[in-house]
VONU-131258 format. One line per 5 residues: number of its first residue (from 1); for each residue x, y, z of N, C-alpha, C. Coordinates in Angstrom, 1 decimal, always signed. Example, Ala and Ser with C-alpha at 12.3 -4.5 7.8 and 13.67 -1.06 7.14 Angstrom:
2
1 = +13.2:-5.7:+7.8:+12.3:-4.5:+7.8:+13.2:-3.3:+7.8  +12.8:-2.2:+7.1:+13.7:-1.1:+7.1:+12.9:+0.0:+7.9
END
This chain:
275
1 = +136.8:-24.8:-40.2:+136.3:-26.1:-40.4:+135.1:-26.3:-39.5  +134.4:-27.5:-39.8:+133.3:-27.4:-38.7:+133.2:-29.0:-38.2  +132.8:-28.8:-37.3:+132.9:-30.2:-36.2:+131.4:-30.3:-36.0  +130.5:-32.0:-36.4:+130.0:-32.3:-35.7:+129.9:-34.1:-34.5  +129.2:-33.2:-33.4:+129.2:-34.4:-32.0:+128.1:-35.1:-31.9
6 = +127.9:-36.3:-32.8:+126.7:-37.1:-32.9:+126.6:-37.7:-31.3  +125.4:-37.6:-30.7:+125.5:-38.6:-29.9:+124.3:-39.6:-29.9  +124.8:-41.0:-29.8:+123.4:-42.1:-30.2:+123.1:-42.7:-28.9  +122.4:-43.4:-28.8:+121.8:-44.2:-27.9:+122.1:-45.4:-27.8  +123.8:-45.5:-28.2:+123.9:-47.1:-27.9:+125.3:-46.9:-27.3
11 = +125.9:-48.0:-26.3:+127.6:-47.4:-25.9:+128.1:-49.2:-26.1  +127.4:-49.8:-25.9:+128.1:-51.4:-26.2:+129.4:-51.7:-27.5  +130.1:-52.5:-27.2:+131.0:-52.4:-28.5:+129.9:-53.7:-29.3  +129.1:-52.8:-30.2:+128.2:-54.2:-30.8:+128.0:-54.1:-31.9  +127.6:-54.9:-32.7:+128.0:-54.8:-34.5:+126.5:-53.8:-34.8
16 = +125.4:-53.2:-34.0:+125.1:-52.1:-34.5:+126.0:-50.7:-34.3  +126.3:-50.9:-33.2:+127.4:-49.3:-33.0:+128.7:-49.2:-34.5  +129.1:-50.5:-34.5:+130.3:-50.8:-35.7:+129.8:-50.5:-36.5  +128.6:-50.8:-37.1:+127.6:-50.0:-38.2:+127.6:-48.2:-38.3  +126.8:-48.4:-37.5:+126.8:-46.6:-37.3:+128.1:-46.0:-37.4
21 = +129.6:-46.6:-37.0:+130.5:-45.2:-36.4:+131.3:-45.8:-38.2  +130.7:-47.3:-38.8:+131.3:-47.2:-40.4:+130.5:-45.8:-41.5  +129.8:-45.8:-41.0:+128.8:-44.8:-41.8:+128.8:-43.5:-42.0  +130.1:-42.9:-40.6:+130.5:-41.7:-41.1:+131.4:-41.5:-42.1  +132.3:-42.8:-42.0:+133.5:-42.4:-43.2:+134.7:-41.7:-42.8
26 = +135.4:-40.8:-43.2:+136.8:-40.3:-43.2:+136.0:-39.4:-42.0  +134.9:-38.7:-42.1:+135.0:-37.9:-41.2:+134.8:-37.9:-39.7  +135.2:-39.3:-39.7:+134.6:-39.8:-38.3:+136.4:-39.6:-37.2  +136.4:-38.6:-36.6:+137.9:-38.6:-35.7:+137.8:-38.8:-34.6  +136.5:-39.5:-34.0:+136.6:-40.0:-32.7:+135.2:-40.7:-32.2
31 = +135.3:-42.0:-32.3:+134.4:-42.6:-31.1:+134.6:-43.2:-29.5  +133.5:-42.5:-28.9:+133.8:-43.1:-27.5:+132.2:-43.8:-27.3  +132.5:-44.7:-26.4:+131.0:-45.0:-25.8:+131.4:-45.7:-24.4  +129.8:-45.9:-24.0:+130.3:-46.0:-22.4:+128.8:-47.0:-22.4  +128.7:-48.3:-21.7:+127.7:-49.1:-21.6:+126.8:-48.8:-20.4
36 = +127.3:-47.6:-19.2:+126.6:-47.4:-18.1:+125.5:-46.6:-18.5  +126.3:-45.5:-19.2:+125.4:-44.3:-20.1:+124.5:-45.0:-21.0  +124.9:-46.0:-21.5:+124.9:-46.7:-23.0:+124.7:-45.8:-24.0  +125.5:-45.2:-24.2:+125.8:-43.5:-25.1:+127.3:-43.6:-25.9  +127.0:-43.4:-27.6:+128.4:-43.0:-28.1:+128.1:-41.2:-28.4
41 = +129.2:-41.4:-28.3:+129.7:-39.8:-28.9:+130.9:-39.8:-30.8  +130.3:-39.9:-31.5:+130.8:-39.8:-32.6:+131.2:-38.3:-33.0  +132.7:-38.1:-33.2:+132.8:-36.9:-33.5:+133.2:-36.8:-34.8  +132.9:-36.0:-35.7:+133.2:-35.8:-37.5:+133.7:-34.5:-37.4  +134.7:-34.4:-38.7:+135.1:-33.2:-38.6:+135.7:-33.2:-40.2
46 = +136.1:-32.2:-40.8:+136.5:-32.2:-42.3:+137.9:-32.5:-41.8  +138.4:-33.3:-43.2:+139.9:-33.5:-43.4:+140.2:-32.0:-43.4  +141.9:-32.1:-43.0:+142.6:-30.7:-43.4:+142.8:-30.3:-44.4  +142.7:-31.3:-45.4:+143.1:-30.7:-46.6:+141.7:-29.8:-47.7  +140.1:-30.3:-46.5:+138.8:-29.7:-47.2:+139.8:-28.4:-46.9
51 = +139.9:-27.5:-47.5:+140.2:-25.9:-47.3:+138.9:-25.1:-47.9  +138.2:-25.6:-48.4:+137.2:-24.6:-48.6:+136.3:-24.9:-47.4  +135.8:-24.1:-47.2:+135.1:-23.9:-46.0:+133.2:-24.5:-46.7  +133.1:-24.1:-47.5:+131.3:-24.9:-47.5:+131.9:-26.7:-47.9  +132.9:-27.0:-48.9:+133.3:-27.9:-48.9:+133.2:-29.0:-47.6
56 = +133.4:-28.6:-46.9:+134.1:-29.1:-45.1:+132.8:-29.1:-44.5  +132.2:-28.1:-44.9:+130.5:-28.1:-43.5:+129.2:-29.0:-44.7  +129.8:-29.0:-45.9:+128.8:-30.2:-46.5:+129.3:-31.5:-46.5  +130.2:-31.6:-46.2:+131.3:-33.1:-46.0:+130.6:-33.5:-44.6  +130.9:-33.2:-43.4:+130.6:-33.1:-42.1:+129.1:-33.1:-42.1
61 = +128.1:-32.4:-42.6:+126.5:-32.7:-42.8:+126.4:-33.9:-43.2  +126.7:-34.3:-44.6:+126.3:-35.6:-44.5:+126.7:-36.8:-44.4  +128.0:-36.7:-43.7:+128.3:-37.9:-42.7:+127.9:-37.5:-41.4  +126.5:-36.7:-41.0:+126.0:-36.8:-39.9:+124.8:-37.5:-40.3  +124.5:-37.3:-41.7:+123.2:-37.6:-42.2:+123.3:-39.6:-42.2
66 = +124.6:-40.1:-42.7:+124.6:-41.5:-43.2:+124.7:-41.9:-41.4  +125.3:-41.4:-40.7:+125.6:-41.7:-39.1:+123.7:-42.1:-38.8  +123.4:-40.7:-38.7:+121.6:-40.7:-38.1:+120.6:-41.8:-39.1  +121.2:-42.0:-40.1:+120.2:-43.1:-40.7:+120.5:-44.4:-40.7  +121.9:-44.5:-40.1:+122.6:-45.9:-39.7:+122.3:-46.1:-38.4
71 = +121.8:-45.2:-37.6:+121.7:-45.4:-35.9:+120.3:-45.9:-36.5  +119.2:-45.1:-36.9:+118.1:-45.4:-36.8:+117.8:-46.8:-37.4  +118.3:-47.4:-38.6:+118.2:-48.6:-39.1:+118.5:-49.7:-38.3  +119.3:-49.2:-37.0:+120.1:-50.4:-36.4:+119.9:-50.6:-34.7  +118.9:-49.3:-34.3:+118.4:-48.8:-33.2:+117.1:-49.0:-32.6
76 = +116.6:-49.2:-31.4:+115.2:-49.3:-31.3:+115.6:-48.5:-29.5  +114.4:-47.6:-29.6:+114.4:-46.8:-28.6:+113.9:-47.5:-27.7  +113.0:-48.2:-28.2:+112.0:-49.1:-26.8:+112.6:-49.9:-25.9  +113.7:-50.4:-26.3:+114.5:-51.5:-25.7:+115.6:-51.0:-25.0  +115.8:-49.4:-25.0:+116.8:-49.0:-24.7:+117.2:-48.6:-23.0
81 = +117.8:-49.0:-22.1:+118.5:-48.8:-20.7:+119.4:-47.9:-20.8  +119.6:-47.2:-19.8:+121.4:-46.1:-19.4:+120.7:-45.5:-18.7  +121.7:-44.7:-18.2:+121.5:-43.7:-17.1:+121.5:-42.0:-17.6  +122.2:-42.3:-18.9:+121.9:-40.9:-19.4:+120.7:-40.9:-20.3  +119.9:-39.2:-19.7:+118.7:-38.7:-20.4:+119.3:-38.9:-22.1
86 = +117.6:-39.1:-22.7:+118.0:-39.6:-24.0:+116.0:-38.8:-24.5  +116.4:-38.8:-26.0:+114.9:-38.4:-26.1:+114.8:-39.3:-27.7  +116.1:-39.4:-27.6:+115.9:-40.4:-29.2:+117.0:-41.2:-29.5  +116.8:-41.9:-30.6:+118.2:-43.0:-30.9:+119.6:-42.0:-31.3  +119.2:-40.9:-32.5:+119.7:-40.0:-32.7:+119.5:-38.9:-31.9
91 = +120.3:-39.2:-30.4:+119.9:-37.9:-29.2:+120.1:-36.4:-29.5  +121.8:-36.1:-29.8:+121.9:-35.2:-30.4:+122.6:-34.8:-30.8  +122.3:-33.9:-32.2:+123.3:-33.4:-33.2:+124.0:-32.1:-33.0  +124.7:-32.2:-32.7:+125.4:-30.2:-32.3:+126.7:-29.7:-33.8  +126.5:-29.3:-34.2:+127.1:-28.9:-35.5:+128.2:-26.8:-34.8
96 = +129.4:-27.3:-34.7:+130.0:-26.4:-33.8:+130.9:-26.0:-34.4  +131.4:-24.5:-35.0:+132.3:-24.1:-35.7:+133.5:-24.2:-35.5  +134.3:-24.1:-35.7:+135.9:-24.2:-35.4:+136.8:-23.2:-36.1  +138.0:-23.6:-36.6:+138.6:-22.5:-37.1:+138.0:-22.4:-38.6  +137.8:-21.1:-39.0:+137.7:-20.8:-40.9:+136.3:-21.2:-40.8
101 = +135.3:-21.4:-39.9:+133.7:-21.6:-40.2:+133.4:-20.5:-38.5  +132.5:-20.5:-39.4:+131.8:-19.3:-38.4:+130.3:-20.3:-38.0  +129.4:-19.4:-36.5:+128.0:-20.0:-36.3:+127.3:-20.0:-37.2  +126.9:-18.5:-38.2:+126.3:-19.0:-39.1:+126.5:-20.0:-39.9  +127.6:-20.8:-40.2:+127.8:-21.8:-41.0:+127.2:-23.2:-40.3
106 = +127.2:-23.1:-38.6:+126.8:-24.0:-38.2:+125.5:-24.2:-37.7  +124.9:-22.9:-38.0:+123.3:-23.1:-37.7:+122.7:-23.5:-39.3  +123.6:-23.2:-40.5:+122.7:-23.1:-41.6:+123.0:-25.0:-41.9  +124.0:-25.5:-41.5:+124.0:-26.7:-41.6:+123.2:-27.7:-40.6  +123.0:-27.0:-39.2:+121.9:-27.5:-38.7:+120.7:-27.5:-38.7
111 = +119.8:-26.3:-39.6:+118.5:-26.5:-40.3:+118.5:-27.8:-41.4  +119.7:-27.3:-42.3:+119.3:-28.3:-43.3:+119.6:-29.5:-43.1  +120.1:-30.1:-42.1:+119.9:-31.8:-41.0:+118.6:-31.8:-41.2  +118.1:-30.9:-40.0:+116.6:-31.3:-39.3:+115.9:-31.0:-40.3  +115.9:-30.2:-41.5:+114.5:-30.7:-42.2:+114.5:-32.0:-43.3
116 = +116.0:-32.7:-43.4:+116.3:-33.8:-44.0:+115.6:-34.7:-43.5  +116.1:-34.6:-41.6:+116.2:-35.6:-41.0:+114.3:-36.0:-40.8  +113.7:-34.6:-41.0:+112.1:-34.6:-40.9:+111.4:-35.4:-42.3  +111.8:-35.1:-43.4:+111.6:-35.5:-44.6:+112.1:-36.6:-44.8  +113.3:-36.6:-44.8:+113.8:-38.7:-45.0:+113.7:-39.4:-44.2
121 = +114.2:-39.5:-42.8:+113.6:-40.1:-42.1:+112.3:-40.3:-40.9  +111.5:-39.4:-41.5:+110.1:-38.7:-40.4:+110.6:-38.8:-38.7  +111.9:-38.0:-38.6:+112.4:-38.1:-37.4:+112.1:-36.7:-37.0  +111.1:-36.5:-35.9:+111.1:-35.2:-35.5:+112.5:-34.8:-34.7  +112.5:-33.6:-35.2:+113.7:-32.7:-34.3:+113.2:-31.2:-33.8
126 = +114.2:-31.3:-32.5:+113.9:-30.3:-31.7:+115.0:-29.0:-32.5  +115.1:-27.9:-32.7:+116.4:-27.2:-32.7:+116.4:-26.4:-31.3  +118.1:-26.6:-30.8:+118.4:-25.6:-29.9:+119.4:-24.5:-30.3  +120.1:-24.2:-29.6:+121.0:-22.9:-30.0:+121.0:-21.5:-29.7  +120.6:-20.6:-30.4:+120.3:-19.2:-30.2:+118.5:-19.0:-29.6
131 = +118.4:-20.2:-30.1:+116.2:-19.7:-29.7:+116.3:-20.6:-28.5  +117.4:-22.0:-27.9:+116.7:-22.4:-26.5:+117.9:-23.1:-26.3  +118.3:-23.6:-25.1:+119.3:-24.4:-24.7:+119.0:-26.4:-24.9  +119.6:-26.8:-25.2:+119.6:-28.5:-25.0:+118.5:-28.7:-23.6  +119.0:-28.2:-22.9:+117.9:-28.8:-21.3:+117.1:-28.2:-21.4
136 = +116.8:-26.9:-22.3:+115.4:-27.0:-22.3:+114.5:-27.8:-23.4  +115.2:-28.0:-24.3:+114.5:-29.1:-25.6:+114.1:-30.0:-24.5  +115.5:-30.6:-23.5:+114.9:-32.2:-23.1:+113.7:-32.0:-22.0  +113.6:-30.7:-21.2:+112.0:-30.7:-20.7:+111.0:-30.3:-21.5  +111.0:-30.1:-22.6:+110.4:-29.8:-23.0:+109.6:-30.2:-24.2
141 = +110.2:-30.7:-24.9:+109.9:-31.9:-25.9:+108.5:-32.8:-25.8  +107.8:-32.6:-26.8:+106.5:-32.8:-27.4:+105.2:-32.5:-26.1  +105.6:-31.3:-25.3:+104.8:-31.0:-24.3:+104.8:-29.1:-24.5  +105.5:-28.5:-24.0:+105.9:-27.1:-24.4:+106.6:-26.6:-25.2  +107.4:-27.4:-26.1:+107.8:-27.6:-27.3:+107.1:-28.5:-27.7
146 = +106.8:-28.3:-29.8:+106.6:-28.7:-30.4:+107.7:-28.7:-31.6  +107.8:-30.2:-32.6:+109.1:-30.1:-33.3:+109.4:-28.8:-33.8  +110.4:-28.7:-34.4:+110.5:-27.9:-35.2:+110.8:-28.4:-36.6  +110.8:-29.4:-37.3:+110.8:-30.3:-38.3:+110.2:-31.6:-38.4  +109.5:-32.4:-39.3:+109.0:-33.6:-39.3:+108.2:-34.0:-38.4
151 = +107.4:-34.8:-38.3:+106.2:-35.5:-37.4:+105.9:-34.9:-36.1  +104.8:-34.3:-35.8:+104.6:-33.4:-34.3:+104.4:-34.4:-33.3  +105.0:-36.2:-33.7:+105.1:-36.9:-32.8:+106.1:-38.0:-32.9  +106.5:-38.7:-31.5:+107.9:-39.0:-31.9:+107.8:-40.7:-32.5  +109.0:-41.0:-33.3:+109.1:-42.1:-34.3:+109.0:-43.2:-33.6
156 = +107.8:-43.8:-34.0:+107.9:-45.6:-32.8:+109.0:-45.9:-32.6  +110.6:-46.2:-33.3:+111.5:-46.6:-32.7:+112.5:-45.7:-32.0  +112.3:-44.6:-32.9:+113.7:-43.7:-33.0:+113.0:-42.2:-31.9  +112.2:-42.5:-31.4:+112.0:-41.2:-31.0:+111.4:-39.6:-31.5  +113.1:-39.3:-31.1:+113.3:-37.7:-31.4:+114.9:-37.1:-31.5
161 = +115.2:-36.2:-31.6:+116.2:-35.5:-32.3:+116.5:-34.6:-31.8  +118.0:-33.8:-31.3:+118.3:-32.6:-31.2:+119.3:-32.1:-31.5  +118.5:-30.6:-32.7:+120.1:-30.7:-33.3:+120.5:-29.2:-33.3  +121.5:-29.3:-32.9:+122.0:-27.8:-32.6:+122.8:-27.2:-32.9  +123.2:-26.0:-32.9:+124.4:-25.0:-33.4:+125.1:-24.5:-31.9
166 = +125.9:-24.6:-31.6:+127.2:-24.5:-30.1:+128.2:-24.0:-30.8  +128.8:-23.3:-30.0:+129.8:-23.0:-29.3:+130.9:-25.1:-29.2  +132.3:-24.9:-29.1:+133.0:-26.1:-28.5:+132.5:-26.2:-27.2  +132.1:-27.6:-26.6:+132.4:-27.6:-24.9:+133.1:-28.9:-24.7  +133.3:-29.2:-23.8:+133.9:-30.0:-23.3:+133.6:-31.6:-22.3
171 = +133.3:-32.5:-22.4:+132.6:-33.5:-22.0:+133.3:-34.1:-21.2  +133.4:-33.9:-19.8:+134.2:-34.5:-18.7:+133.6:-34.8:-17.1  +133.8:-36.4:-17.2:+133.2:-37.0:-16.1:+134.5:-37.8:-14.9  +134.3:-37.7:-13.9:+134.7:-38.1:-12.9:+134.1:-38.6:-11.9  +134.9:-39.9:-11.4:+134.2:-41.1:-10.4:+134.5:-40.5:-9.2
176 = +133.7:-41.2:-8.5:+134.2:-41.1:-6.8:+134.8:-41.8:-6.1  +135.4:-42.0:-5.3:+136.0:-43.0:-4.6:+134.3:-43.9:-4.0  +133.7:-43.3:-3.2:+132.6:-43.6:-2.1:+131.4:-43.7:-3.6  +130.8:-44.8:-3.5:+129.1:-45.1:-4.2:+128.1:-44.0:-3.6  +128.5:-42.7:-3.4:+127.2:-42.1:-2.7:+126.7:-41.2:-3.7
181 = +125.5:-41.6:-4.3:+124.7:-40.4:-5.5:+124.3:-39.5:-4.3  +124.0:-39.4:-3.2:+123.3:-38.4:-2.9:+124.5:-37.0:-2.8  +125.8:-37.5:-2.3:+126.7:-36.7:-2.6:+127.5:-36.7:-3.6  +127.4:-37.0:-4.6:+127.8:-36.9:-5.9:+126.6:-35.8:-6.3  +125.2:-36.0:-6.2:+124.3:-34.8:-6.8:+124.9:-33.7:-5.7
186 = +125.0:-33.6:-5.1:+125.8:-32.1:-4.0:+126.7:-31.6:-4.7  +127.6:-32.5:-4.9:+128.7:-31.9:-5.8:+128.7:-31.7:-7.0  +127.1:-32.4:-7.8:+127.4:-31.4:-9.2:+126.7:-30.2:-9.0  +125.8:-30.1:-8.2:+124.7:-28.8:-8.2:+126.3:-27.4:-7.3  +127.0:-27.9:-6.8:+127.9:-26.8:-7.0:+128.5:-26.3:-7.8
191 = +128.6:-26.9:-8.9:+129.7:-26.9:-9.8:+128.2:-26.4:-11.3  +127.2:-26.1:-10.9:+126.3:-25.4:-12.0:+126.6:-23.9:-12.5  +126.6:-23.5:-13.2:+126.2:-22.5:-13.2:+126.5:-21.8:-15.1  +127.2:-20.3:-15.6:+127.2:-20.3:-16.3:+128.0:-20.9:-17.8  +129.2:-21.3:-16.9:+130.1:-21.8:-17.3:+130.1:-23.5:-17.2
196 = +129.5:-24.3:-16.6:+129.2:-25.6:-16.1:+128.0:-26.3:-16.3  +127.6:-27.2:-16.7:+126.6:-28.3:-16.5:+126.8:-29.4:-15.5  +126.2:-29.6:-15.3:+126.6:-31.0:-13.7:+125.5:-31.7:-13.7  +125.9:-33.5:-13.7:+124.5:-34.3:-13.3:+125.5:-35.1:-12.8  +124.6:-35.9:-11.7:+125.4:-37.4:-10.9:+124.6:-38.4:-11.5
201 = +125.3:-39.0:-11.8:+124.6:-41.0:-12.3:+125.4:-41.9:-11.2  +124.6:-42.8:-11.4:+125.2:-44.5:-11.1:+125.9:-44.9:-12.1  +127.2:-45.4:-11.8:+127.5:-46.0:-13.1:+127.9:-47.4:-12.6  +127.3:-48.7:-12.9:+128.1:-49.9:-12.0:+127.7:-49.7:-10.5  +129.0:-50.4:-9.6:+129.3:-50.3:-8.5:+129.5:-48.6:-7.9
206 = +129.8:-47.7:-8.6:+129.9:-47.0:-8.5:+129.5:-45.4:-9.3  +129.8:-44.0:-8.7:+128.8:-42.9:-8.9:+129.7:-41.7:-9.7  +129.1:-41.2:-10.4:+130.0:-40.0:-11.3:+129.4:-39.2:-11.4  +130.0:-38.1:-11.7:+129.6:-36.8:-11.6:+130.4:-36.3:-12.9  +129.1:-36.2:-13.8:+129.3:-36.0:-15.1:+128.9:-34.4:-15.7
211 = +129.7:-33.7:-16.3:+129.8:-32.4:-16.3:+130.1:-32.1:-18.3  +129.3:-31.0:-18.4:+129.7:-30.7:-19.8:+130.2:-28.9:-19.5  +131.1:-28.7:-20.1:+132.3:-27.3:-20.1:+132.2:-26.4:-21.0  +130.9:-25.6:-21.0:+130.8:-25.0:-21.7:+131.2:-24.1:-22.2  +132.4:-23.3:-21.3:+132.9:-22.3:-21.6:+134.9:-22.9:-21.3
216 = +135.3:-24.1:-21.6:+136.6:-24.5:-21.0:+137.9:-23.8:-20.5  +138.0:-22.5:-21.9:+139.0:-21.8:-21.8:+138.5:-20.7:-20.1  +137.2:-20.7:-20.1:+137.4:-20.2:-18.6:+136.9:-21.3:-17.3  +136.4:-22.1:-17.6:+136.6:-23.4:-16.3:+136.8:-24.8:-17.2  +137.8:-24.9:-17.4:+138.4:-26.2:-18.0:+138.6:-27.5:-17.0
221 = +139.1:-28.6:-17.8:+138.8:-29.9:-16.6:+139.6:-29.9:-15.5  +141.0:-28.8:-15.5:+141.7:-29.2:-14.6:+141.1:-28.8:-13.1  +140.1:-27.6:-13.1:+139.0:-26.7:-12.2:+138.3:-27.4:-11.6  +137.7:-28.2:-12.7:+136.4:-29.0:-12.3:+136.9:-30.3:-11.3  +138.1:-30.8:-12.2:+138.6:-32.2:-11.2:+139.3:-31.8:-9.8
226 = +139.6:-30.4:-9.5:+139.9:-29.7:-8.5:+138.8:-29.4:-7.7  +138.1:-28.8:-8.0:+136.9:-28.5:-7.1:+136.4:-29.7:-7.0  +135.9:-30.8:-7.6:+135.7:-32.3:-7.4:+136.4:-32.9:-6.1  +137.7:-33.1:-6.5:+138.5:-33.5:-5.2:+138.6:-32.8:-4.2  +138.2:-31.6:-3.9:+138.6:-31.0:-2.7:+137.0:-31.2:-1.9
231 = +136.2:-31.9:-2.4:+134.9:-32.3:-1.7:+134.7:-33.6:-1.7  +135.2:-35.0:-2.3:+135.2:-36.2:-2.3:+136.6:-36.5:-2.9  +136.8:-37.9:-2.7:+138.2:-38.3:-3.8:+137.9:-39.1:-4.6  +138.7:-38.6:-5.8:+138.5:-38.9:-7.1:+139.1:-40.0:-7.7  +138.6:-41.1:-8.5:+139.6:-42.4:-8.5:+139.6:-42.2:-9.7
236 = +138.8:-41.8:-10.7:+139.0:-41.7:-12.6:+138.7:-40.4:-13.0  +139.3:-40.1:-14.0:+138.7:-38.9:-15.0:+138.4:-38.8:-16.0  +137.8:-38.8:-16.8:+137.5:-39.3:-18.4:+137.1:-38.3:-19.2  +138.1:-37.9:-20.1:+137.4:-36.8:-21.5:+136.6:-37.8:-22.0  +135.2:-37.5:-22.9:+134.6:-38.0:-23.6:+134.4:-37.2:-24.6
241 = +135.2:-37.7:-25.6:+135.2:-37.5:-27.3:+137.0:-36.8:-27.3  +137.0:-35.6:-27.5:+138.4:-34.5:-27.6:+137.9:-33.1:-27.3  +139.2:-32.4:-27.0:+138.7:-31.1:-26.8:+140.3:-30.7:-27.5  +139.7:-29.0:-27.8:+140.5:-28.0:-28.6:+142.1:-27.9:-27.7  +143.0:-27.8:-28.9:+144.1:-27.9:-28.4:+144.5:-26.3:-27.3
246 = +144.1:-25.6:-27.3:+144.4:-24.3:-26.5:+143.7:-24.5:-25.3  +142.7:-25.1:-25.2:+142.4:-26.0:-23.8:+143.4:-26.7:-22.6  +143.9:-27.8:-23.8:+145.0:-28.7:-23.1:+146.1:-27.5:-22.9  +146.3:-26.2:-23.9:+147.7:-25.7:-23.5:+147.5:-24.7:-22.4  +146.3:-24.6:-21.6:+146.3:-24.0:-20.4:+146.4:-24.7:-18.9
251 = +146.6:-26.0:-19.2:+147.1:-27.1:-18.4:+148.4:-27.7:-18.5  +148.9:-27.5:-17.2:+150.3:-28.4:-17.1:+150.3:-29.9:-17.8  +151.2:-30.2:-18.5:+151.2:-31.3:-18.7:+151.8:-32.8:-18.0  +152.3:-31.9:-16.6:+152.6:-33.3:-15.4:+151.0:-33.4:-14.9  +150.2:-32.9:-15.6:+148.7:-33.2:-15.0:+147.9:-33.7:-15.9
256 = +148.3:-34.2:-17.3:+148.0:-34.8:-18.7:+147.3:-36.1:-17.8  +147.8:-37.0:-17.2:+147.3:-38.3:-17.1:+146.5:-38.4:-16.5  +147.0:-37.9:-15.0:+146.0:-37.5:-13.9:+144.4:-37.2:-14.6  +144.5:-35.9:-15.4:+143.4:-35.7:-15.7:+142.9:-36.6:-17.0  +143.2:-37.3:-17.7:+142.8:-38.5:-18.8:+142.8:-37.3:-19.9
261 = +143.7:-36.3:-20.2:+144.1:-35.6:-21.5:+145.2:-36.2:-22.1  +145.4:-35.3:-23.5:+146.9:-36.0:-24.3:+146.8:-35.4:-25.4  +147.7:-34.8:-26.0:+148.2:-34.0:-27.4:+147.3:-35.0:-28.3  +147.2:-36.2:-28.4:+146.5:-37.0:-29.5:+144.9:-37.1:-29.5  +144.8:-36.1:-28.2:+142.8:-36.3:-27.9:+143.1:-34.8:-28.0
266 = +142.9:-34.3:-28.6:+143.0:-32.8:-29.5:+142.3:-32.8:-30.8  +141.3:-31.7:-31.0:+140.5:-32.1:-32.2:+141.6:-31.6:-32.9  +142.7:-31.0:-32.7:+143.8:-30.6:-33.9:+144.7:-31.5:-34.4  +144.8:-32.3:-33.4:+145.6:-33.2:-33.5:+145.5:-34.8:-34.6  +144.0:-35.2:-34.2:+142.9:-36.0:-34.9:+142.8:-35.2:-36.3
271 = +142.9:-34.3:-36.2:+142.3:-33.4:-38.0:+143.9:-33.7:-38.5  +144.8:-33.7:-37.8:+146.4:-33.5:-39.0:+146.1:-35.1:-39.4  +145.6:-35.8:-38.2:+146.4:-37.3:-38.3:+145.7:-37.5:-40.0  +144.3:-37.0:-40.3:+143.5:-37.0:-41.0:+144.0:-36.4:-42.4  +145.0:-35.2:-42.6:+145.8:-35.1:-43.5:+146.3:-35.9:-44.4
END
């Protein structure tokens, strides 16, 4: 099956976001948003019962497609505040295989997004994946990159677009006890490398250290909130969106709460309920 992780430029609970996360339809199995970020994370994924496999990756395309044309109708970039980097309303599209779909299936559904999304909506998009990573799109965009679909400039309201083919990762942020970003950025620049992403934000009164897991089955959350705490202390942990159930089964589960996991935030779990 194939999984896509829309993420938009809005986190408020506000009757544009209710718009957008109605627009996916059945294949919508998880929204989160966060008003600090002001970022949702919409995750689509085929019912269990799609068994054919192009069936499921053309289901999932274009309830990415009604998702990206309901942000942009209901979105305006200009206006937009957070603390999370953004380059457009529709920030970005990751289209990620899972079981019974392979990458090619998830890069061939990620061209034919971006040249939709360049054609029907004149939303330029970046592609990442096998030719460049996400952080390099976002330095690089409409300066050393040039789109790769639609308008070689970005849409008065909507920006720009990135849509990519991944691997699963994992989206997990933890607070600090202490408001100190200078040591919150210390603690994610340790926690970089191949396996790890790390940035510190403000969030409110207080500072987070927000991490995406790229490789989980070899540094998963329970690592991260471990090496976290053993250099500051930690008062929240937050999955943002779900992660794969073989993930959660390399974790104790007297450490389920602690770390903000649960059998029901499993993209396997979300796909049966979907049955």
């Amino acid at each position: 099956m194939l999984e896509c992780v829309v993420n938009v430029s809005e986190g408020t609970d506000s009757p544009a976001l209710r718009a957008i996360a109605a627009a996916a339809g059945d294949e919508l199995i998880d929204l989160h948003h966060d008003p600090h970020h002001n970022r949702a994370v919409l995750t689509l994924a085929a019912r269990k019962q799609d068994v054919d496999v192009d069936l499921a990756v053309d289901a999932v395309e274009h309830a990415a497609r009604r998702v990206a044309a309901a942000a942009m109708a209901n979105l305006d970039l200009r206006a937009h505040r957070g603390v999370h980097p953004r380059i457009g309303v529709v920030d970005v599209v990751p289209f990620v295989p899972l079981d019974g779909s392979t990458m090619d299936d998830a890069l061939r559904a990620r061209d034919r997004f971006a040249v939709w999304a360049g054609d029907a909506l004149a939303l330029p998009c970046f592609l990442y994946g096998p030719e460049r990573s996400l952080p390099e799109v976002r330095r690089g965009a409409f300066g050393a990159l040039a789109p790769d679909t639609g308008p070689p400039h970005p849409h008065p309201t909507a920006g720009a677009c990135a849509v990519g083919a991944r691997p699963v990762l994992v989206a997990y942020n933890l607070w600090l006890a202490t408001a100190d970003l200078e040591q919150a950025a210390a603690i994610a620049r340790t926690l970089r490398g191949p396996h790890v992403r790390a940035l510190a934000f403000p969030v409110g009164d207080a500072v987070q250290v927000s991490t995406n897991l790229l490789s989980p089955l070899v540094v998963g959350p329970e690592a991260v909130y471990d090496q976290v705490a053993a250099a500051a202390p930690v008062v929240r942990a937050e999955l943002v969106g779900l992660l794969p159930r073989a993930v959660l089964a390399t974790i104790p589960p007297v450490r389920w709460q602690e770390l903000d996991l649960a059998e029901d935030r499993t993209i396997e779990a979300r796909l049966a309920g979907r049955a």
